[in-house]
N, C-alpha and C positions, 0 to 999 in steps of 0.2 A: 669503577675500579680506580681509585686510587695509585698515584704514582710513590715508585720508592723514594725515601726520605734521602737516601745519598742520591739518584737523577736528579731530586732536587736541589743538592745542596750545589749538586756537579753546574746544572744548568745556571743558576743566580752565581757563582765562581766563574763560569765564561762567559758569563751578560757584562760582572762589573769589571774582568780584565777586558773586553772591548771596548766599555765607555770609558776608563782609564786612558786608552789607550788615544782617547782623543783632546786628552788635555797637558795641562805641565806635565814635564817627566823630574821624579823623582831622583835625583843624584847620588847622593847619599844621607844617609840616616843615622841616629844615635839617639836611644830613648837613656832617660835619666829617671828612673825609678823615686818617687817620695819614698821616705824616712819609714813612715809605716807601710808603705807598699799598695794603696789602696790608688794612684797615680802616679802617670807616669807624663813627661814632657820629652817630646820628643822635637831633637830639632832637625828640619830640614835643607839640604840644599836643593833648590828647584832651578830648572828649563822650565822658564816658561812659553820657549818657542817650540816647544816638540822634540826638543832633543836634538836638531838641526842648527844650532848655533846659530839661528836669527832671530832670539826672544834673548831678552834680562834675564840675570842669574839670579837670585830671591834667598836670604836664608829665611825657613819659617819656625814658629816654634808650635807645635799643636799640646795639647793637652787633654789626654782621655783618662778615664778610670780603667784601671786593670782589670783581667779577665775577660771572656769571649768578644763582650762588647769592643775592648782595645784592638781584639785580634780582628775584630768584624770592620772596624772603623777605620785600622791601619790600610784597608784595601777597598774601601770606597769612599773616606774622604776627599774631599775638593780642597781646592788651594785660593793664596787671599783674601779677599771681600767677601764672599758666597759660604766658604766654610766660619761657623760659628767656634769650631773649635781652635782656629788660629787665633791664638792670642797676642801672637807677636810676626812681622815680617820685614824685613829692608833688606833693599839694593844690594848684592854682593857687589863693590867695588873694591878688590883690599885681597891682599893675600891669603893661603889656611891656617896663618899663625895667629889671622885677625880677624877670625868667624865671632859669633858670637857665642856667649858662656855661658852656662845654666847651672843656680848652683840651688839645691833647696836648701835655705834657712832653715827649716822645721818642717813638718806634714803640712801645714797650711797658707805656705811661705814659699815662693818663687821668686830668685833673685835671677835678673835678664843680662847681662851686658853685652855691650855693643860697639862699636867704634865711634870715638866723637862726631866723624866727620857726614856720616850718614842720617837721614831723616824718617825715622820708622810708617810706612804707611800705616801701621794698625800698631797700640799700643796698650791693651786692655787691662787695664789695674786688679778685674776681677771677674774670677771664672769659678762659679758654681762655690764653694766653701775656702778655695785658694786665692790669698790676697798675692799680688803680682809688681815686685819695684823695678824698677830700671834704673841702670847705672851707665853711664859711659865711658871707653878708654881710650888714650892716644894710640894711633897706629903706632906700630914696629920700626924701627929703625928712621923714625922722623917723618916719613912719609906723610901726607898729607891727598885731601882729595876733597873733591867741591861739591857744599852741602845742596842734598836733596831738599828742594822744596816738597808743600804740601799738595803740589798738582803731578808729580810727577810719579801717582800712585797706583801699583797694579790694579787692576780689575778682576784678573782671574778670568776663567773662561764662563 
């Protein structure tokens, strides 16, 4: 006998919100739809200590194809090093007027910015047919904050 297709679907929806539930917590989110709508960049702010204020703040930037797979991927990707769909992540040191910016150039075109002052752990030029630039901006109101070297880079869980 065969199980029903929704116990199924129900069961793999409360396996990946438990194993979710053992890694970064997601903050907040904002997908940025391409031009022809075939991808979407989504960026994130992450806890990467549980949600408990004893991990680094992380903004990430993911990048999936729209449609089931995005909605399938929005709820079991992993964060950092481990996931392949991050294409972009650094240190949140800096206020929300000085997150980073995602603007699509065209359908095949991601432009990234970010604060001068931070050192991106992961900076990936290219992702499947989307070429990927980065750009840097001075903090807000002069502020200033001490650059991240290249050892001081998440690992992700």
């Amino acid at each position: 006998m065969r199980a029903p297709p929704l116990l199924l679907a129900s069961a793999a929806w409360l396996i990946a919100g438990l194993l979710s539930a053992c890694g970064p917590m997601v903050l907040s989110d904002v997908d940025f739809p391409s031009p022809d709508g075939r991808w979407t960049a989504i960026l994130e702010h992450v806890d990467n200590g549980l949600g408990f204020g004893q991990g680094a703040l992380y903004d990430e930037v993911h990048l999936s194809r729209r449609g089931l797979l995005h909605f399938l991927s929005r709820h079991l990707r992993r964060h950092g090093d481990p996931d392949t769909s991050v294409v972009f992540y650094v240190q949140s040191a800096y206020t929300v007027g000085d997150t980073p910016r995602l603007n699509w150039r065209d359908a095949q075109h991601l432009l990234v910015e970010y604060p001068d002052c931070n050192f991106p752990g992961r900076q990936t030029t290219r992702y499947d047919n989307i070429a990927i630039t980065y750009q840097t901006f001075p903090l807000s109101g002069g502020m200033c904050c001490t650059r991240k070297g290249p050892n001081n880079r998440w690992r992700g869980p």
